[in-house]
Z-matrix of the N, CA and C atoms (Angstrom, degrees):
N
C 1 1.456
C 2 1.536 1 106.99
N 3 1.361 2 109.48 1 128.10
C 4 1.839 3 114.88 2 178.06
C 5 1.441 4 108.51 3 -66.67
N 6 1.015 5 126.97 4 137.89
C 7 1.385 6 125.87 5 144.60
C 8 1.551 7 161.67 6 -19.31
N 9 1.792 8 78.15 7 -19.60
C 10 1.861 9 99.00 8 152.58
C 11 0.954 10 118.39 9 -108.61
N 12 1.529 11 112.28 10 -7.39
C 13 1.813 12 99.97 11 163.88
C 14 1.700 13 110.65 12 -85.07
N 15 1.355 14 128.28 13 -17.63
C 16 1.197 15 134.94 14 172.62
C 17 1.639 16 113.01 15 -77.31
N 18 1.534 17 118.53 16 -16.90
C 19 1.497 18 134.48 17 162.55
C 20 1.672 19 99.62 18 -60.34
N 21 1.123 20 99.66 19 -77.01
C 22 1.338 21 112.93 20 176.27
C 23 1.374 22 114.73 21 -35.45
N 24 1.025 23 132.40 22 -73.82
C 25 1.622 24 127.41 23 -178.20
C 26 1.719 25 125.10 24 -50.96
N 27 1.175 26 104.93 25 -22.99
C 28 1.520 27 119.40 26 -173.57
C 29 1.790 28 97.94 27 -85.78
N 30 1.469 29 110.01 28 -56.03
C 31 1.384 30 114.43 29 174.50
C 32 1.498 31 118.55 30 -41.76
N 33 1.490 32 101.41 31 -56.21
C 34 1.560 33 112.41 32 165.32
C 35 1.745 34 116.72 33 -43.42
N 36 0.764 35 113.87 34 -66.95
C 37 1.697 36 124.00 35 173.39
C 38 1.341 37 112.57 36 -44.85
N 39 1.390 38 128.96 37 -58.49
C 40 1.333 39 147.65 38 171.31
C 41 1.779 40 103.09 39 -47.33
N 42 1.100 41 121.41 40 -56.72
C 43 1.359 42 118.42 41 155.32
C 44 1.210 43 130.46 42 -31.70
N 45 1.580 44 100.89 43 -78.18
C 46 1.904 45 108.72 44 -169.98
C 47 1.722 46 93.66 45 -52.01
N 48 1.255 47 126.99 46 -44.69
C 49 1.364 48 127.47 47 178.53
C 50 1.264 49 117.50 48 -24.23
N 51 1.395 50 110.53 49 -66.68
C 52 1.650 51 153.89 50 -173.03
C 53 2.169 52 86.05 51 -58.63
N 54 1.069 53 97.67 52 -54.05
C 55 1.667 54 92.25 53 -166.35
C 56 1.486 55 106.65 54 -80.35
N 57 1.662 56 119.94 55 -16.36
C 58 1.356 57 118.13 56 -147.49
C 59 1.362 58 96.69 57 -101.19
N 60 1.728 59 133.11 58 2.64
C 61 1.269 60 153.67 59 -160.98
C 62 1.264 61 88.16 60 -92.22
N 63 1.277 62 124.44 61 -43.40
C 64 1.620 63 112.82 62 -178.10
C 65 1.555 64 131.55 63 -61.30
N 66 1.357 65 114.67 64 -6.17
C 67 1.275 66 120.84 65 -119.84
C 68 1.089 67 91.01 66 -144.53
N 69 1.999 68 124.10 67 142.77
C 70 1.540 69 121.50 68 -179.29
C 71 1.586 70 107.40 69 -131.37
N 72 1.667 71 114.25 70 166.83
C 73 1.395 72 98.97 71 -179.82
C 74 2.015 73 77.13 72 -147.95
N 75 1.649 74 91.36 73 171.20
C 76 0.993 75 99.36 74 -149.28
C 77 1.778 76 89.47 75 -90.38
N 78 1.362 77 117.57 76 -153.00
C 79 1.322 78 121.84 77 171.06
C 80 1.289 79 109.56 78 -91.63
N 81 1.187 80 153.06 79 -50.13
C 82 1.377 81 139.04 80 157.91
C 83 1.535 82 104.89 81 -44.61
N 84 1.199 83 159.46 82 -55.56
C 85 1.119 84 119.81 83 -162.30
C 86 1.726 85 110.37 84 -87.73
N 87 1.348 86 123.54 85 -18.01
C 88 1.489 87 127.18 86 173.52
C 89 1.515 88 119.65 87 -63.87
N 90 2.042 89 111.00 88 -16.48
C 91 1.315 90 104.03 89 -154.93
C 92 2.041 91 79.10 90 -102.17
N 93 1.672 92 105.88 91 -11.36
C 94 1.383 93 106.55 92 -174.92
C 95 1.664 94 97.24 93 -65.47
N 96 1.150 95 121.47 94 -64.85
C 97 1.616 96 140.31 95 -155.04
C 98 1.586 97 102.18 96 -69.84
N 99 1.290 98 135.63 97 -22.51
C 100 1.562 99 143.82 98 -166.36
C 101 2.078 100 93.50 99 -97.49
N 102 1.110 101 106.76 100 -37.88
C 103 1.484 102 104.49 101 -168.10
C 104 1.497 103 117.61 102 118.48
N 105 1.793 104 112.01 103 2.28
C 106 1.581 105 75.03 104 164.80
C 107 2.096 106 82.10 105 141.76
N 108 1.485 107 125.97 106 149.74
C 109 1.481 108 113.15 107 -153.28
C 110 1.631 109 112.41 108 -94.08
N 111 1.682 110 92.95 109 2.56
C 112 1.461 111 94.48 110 170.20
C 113 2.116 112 108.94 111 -96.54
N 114 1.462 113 92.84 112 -22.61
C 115 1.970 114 73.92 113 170.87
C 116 1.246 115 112.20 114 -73.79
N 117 1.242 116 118.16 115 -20.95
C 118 1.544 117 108.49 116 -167.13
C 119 1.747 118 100.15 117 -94.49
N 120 1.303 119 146.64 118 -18.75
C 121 1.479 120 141.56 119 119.78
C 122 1.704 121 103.92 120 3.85
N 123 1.503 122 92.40 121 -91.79
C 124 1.667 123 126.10 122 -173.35
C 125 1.731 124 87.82 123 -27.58
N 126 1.557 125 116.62 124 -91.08
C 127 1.613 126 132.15 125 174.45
C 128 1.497 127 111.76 126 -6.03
N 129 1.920 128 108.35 127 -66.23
C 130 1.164 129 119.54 128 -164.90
C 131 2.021 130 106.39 129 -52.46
N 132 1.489 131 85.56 130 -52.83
C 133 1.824 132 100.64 131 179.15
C 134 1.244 133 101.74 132 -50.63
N 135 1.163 134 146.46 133 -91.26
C 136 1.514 135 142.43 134 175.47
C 137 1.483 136 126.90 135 -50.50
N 138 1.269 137 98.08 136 10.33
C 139 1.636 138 94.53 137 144.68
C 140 1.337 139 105.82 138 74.01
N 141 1.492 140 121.30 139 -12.21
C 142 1.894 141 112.96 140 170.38
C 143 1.834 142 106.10 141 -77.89
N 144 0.680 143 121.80 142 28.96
C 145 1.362 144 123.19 143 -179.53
C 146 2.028 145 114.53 144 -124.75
N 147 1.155 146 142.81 145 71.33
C 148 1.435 147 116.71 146 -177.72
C 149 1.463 148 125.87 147 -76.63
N 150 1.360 149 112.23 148 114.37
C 151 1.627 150 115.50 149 -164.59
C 152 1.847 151 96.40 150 -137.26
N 153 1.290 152 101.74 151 133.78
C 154 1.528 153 126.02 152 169.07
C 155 1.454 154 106.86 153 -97.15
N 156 1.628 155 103.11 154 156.82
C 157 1.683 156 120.39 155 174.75
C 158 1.619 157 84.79 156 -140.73
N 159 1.676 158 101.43 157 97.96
C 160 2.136 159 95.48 158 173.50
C 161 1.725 160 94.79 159 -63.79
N 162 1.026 161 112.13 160 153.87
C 163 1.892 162 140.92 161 -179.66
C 164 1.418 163 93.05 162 -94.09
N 165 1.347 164 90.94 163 145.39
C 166 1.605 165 112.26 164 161.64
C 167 1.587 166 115.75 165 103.39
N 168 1.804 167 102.79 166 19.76
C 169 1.423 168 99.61 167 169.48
C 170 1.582 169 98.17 168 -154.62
N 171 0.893 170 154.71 169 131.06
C 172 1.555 171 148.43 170 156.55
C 173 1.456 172 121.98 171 -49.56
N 174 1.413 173 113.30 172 -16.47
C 175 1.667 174 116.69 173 156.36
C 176 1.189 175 119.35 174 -102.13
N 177 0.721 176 124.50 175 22.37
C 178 2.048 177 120.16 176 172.53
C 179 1.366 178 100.38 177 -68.56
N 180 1.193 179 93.28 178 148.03
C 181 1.290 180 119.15 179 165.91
C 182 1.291 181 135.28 180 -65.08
N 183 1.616 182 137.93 181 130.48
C 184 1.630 183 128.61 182 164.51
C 185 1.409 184 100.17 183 -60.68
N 186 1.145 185 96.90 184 148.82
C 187 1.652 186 113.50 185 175.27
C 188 2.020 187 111.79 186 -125.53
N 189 1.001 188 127.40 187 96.04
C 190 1.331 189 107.09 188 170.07
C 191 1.426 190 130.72 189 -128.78
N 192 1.411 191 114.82 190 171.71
C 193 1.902 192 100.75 191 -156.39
C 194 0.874 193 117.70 192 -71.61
N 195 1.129 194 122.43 193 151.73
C 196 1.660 195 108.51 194 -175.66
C 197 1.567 196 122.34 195 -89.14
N 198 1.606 197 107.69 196 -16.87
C 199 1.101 198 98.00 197 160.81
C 200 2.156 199 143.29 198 -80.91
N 201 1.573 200 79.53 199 -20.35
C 202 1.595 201 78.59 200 161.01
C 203 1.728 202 110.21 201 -78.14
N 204 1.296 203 124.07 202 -19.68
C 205 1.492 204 100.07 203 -174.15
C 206 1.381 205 115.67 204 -72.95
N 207 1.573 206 119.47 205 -19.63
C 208 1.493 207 145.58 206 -167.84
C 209 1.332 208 86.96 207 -69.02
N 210 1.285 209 107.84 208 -71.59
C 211 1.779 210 113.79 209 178.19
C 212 1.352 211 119.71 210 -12.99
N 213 1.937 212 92.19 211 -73.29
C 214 1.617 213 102.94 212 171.95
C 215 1.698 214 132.64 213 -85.08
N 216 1.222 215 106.84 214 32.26
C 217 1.468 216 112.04 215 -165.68
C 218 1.567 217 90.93 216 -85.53
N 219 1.702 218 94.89 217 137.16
C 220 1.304 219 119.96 218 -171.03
C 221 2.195 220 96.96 219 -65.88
N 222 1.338 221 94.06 220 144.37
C 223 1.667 222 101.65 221 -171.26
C 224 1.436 223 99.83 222 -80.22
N 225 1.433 224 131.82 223 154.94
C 226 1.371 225 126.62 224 170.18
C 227 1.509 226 132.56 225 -103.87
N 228 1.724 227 99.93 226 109.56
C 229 1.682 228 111.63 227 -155.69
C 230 1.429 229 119.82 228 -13.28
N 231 1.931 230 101.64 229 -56.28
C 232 1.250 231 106.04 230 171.02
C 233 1.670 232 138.40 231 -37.33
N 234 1.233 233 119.95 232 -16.55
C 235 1.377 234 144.91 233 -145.16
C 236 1.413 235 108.78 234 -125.87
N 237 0.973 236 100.35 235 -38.63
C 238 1.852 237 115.43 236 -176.41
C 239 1.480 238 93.57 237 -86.06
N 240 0.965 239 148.56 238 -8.74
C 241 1.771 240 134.13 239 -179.74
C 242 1.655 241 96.23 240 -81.10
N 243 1.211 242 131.59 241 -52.94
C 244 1.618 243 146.61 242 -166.75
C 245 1.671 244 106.81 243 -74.88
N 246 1.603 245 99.92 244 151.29
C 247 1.563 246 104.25 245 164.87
C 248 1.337 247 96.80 246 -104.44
N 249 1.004 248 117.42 247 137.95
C 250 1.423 249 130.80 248 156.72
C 251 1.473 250 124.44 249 -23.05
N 252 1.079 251 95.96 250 -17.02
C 253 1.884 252 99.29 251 174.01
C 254 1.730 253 106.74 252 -104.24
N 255 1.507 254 122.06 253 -6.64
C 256 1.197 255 130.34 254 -168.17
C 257 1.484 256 98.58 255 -62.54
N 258 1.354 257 121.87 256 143.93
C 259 2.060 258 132.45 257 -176.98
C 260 2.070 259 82.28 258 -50.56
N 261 1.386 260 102.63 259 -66.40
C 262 1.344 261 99.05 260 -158.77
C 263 1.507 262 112.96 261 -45.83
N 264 0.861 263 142.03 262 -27.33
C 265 1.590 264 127.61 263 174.04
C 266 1.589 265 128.52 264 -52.95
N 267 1.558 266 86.27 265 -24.75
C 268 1.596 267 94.56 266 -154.25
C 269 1.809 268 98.48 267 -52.55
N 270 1.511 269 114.08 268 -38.29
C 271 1.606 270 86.62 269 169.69
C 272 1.235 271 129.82 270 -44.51
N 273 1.217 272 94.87 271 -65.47
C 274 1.804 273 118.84 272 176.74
C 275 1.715 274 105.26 273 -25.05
N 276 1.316 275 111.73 274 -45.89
C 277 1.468 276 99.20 275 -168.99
C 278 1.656 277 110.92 276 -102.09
N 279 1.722 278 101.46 277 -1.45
C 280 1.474 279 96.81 278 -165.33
C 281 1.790 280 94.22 279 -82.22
N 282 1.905 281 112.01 280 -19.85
C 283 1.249 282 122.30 281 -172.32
C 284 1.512 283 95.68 282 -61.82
N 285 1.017 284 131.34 283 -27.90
C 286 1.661 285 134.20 284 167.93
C 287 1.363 286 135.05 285 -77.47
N 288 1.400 287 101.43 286 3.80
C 289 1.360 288 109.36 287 -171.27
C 290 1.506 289 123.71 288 66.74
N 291 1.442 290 108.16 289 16.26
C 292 1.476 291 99.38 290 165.82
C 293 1.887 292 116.08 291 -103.08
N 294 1.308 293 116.68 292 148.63
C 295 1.244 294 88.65 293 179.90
C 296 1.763 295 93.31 294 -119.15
N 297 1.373 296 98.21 295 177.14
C 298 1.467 297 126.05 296 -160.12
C 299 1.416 298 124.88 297 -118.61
């Protein structure tokens, strides 16, 4: 993979980041995207995670950002064996619309 397609992908990311700051998800889908409801525990404790509980009801909802969970979203095994330049990805990334 050239180096402006690796421009490109980082820029992309750096974006949704930039957009994903606005934006909240609940605890089922943050504990989905982190790996599971004890990393995102772990996260919450160390503070890389920012998540609210609004007061004044005993059912409210967790709320947390969506861009720190993106941050910490657990990598997928499958994915982590390959470099990004490996033949085998090229699905993987063509499923993204990048090509190779």
């Amino acid at each position: 993979m050239d180096a402006i397609t690796k421009d490109i992908i980082v820029r992309k990311y750096l974006s949704f980041l930039r957009r994903a700051e606005k934006h909240d998800v609940s605890w089922k889908k943050a504990a989905v995207l982190v790996g599971g409801e004890k990393r995102l525990e772990r996260l919450m404790a160390e503070g890389r995670v920012r998540f609210n509980k609004p007061e004044g009801a005993a059912n409210t909802k967790w709320r947390f950002n969506l861009a720190d969970i993106v941050k910490n979203a657990r990598t997928d095994a499958d994915l982590t064996r390959f470099s990004i330049d490996d033949p085998r990805m090229k699905p993987t990334l063509a499923s993204f619309g990048v090509s190779v």
